[in-house]
C-alpha positions in Angstrom: -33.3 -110.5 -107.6 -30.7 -108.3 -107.8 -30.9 -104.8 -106.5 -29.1 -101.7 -109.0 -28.5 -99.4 -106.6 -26.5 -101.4 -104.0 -25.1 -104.2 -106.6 -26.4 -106.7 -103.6 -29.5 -108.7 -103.2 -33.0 -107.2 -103.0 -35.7 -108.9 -101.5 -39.2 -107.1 -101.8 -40.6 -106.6 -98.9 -43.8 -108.9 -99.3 -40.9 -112.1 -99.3 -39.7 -110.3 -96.1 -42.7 -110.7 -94.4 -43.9 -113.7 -95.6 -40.6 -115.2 -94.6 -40.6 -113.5 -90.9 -44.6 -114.4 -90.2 -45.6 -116.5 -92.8 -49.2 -117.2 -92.7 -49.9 -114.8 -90.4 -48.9 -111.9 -92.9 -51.5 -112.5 -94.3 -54.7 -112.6 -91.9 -56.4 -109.7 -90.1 -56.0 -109.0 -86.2 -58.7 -107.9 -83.7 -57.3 -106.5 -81.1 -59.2 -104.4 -78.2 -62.2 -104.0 -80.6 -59.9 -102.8 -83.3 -59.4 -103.8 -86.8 -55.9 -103.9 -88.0 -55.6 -105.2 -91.8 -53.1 -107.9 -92.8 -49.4 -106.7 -93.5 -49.9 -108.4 -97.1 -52.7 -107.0 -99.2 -55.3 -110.2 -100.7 -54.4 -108.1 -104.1 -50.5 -108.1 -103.4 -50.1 -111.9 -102.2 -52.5 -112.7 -105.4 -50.0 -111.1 -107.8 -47.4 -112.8 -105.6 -49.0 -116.3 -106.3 -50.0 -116.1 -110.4 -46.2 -115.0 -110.6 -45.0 -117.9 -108.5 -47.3 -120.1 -110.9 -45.7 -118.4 -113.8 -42.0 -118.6 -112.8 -43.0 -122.7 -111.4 -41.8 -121.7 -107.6 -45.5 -123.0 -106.2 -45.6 -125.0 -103.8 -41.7 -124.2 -102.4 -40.8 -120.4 -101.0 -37.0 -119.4 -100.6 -36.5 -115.9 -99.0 -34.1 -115.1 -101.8 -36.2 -115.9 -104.8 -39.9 -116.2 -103.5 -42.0 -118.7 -104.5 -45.6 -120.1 -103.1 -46.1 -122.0 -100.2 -49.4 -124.1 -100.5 -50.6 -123.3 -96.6 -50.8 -119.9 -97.4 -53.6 -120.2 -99.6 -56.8 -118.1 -97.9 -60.2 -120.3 -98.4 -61.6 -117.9 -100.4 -65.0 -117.3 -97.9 -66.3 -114.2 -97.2 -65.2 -111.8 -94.0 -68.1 -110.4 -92.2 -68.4 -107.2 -90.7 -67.0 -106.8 -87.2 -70.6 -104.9 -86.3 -74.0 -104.8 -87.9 -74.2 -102.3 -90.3 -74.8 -98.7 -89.2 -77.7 -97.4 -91.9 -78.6 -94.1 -92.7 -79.0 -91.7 -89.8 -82.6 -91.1 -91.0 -83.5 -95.0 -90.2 -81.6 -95.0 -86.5 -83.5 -91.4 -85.5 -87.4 -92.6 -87.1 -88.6 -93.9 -83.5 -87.7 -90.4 -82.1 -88.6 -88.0 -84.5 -92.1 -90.6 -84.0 -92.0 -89.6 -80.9 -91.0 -85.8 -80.9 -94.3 -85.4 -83.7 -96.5 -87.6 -81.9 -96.0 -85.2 -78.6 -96.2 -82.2 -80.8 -99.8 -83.7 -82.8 -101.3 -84.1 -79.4 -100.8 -80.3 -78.4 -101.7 -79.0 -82.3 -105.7 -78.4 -82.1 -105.0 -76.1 -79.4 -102.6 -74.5 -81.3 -104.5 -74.3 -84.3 -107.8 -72.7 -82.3 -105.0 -69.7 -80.8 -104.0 -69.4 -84.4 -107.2 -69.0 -86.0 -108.7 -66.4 -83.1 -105.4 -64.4 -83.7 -105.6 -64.0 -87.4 -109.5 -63.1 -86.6 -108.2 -60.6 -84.2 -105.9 -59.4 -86.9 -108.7 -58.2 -88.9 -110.5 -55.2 -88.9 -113.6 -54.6 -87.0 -116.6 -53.9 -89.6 -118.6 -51.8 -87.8 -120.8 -49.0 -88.7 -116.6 -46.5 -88.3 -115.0 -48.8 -90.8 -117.8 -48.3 -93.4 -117.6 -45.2 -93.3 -113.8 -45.2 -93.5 -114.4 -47.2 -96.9 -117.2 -45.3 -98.4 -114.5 -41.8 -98.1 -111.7 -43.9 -99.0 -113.8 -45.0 -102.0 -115.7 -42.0 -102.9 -113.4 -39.4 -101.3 -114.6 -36.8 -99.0 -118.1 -35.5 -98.5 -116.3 -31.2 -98.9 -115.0 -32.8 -102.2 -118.5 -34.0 -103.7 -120.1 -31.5 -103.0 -117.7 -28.4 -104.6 -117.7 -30.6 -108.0 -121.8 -30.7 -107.2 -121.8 -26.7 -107.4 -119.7 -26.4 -110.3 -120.1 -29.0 -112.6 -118.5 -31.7 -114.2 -116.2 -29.6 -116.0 -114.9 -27.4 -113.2 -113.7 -30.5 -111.6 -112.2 -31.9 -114.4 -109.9 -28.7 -114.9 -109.4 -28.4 -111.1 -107.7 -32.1 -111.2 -105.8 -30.9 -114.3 -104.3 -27.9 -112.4 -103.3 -30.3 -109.7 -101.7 -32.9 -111.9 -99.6 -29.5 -113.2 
């Protein structure tokens, strides 16, 4: 290939590295417990083979005009993980949160006795007071029954009207 820019030869840099490493450019590394992916993409040195097919430069590789070298095909098998597979954080925390309820279940009839005496406690006491609380609450004071006693219905119907006013 020739380059435009500089008038000389270009060599895409996949045909670099595949004629500087060769094979190798194309597998993965572990190293220290680290992945580190191949310096030729499997997408990259596929496009680099069906165009070696095309053009009929299988099977030899120049660095000046590419090609396909046969030992570079990959056995198409499957890579595994480098670790089992994480999962969801809900699946990796179940036996504790287990454990956390379980701890807190154990304690919760004793809570729920405190519970129920408080809300009882809450309440208001219904003796003989609070009914009579009620009744003037209801019925409004005794003073008040007995003026609209003495003067009729009608007198307290035009005192509440005055009010209202």
């Amino acid at each position: 290939m020739i380059d435009r820019r500089t008038g000389g030869l270009f060599i895409p840099s996949i045909l670099q590295k595949l004629g500087q490493h060769g094979a190798s450019a194309l597998q993965f590394k572990v190293e220290k417990g680290k992945y580190i992916p191949p310096m030729i993409s499997r997408r990259r040195a596929a496009n680099l083979r069906k165009r070696a097919i095309i053009e009929g430069t299988y099977g030899s590789y120049s660095p000046e005009f590419g090609g396909w070298d046969p030992a570079w095909d990959q056995d198409d098998q499957k890579v595994y993980a480098l670790r089992p597979y994480k999962g969801h954080t809900r699946d990796r925390t179940r036996a504790q949160r287990a454990e956390i309820i379980t701890k807190a279940m154990s304690t919760m009839d004793d809570k729920l006795k405190k519970y129920d005496q408080e809300v009882i406690d809450r309440r208001p006491k219904k003796d003989i007071a609070y009914l009579f609380k009620r009744i003037e609450e209801i019925y409004g004071s005794k003073s008040k029954v007995k003026e609209d006693k003495g003067k009729g219905v009608s007198a307290a119907v035009k005192k509440d009207a005055k009010k209202k006013k």
